[in-house]
Each structure stands twice: as C-alpha cells, then as structure tokens.
N, C-alpha and C positions, 0 to 999 in steps of 0.2 A: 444903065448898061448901054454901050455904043454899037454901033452897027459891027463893028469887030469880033466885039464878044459874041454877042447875038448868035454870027455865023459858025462861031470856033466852036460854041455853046451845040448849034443845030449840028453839026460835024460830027461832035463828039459822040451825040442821040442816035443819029444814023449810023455808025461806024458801032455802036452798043448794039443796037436792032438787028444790026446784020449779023454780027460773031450770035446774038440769042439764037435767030433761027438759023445759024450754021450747025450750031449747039443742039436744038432741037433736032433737027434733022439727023445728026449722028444717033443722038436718043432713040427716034424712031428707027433706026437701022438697029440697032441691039437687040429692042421691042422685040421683033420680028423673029429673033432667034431663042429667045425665052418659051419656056415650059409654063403653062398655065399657073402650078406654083410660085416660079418666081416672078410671071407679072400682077400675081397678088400681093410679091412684098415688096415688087417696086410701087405698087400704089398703095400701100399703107405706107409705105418709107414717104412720098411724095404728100400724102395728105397730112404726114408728121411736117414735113419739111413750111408747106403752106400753112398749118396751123401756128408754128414757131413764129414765121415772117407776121401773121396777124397780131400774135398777142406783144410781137417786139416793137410794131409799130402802135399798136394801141398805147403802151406803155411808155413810147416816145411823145405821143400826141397829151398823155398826161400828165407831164414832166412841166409843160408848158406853162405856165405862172397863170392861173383865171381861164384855162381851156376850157374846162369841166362845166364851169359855171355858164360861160359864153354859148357855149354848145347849148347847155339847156334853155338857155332865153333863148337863143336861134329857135331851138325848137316848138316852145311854146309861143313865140311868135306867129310859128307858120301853123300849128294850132287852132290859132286866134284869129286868123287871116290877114295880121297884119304885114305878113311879109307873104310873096312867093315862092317857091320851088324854084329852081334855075329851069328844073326840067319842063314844066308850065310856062315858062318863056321863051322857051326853046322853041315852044311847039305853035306860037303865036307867027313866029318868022320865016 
C-alpha cells in the first residue's frame, strides 16, 4: 500500500470516528428524555444488537479455510509457553 492510500485509508477512519461519536452524542441526547421503561428496551435492544455483530463476526472468522485449527495451535502454543501473548510484550517496552 503507498503512502496515498495509507492517507485516504486514515481519512476515511477519522471521518467514520467522527459521524460515530456525532452519532452517539445524538443517542445520549434522546437517552436523556426516556422513561426508565424505555431505557430498559433500549438496552436490551443494544445488547441484541452487540450480540448479532459478535456471533456475525465469529461466523466470519469461521468461514476462513484452517482458522479453527490455527487458532487452536496458537492457543495451545501459548499454553505450552512456546509462544507469547502480544499483551506480555507489550508490557516489557
């Protein structure tokens, strides 16, 4: 990828970030005007919503040709102690 894309790529990331928390911020403004009832079925709606996007991308990450498999040798690698955590290397720097 060239310096080009790179930029258009980060552009487009921050320009998404920003309409999110525009996005939010409208959310929180409705919040605000809700009956204890309905910010109970906004957050059952929302914990619907977050569960859907989990099992859609699980199901994408399984799709993958030897994901399943890789995953578990990753796992049992770090297990075994033959491999690291990223997060354990993180914390060395």
């Amino acid at each position: 990828m060239n310096s080009i894309e790179n930029e258009t790529e980060e552009n487009m990331e921050a320009i998404a970030q920003a309409q999110a928390i525009e996005i939010q911020d409208q959310i929180n403004q409705y919040l605000k005007q809700l009956s204890l009832e309905s910010l109970q079925v906004v957050a059952d709606f929302i914990a619907y919503l977050a569960d859907k996007e989990s099992v859609e991308a699980t199901q994408e990450l399984e799709e993958i040709p030897g994901f399943a498999e890789s995953f578990a040798k990753g796992n049992k690698d770090i297990t075994h102690g033959r491999i690291k955590p990223l997060e354990q290397l993180k914390r060395k720097y």
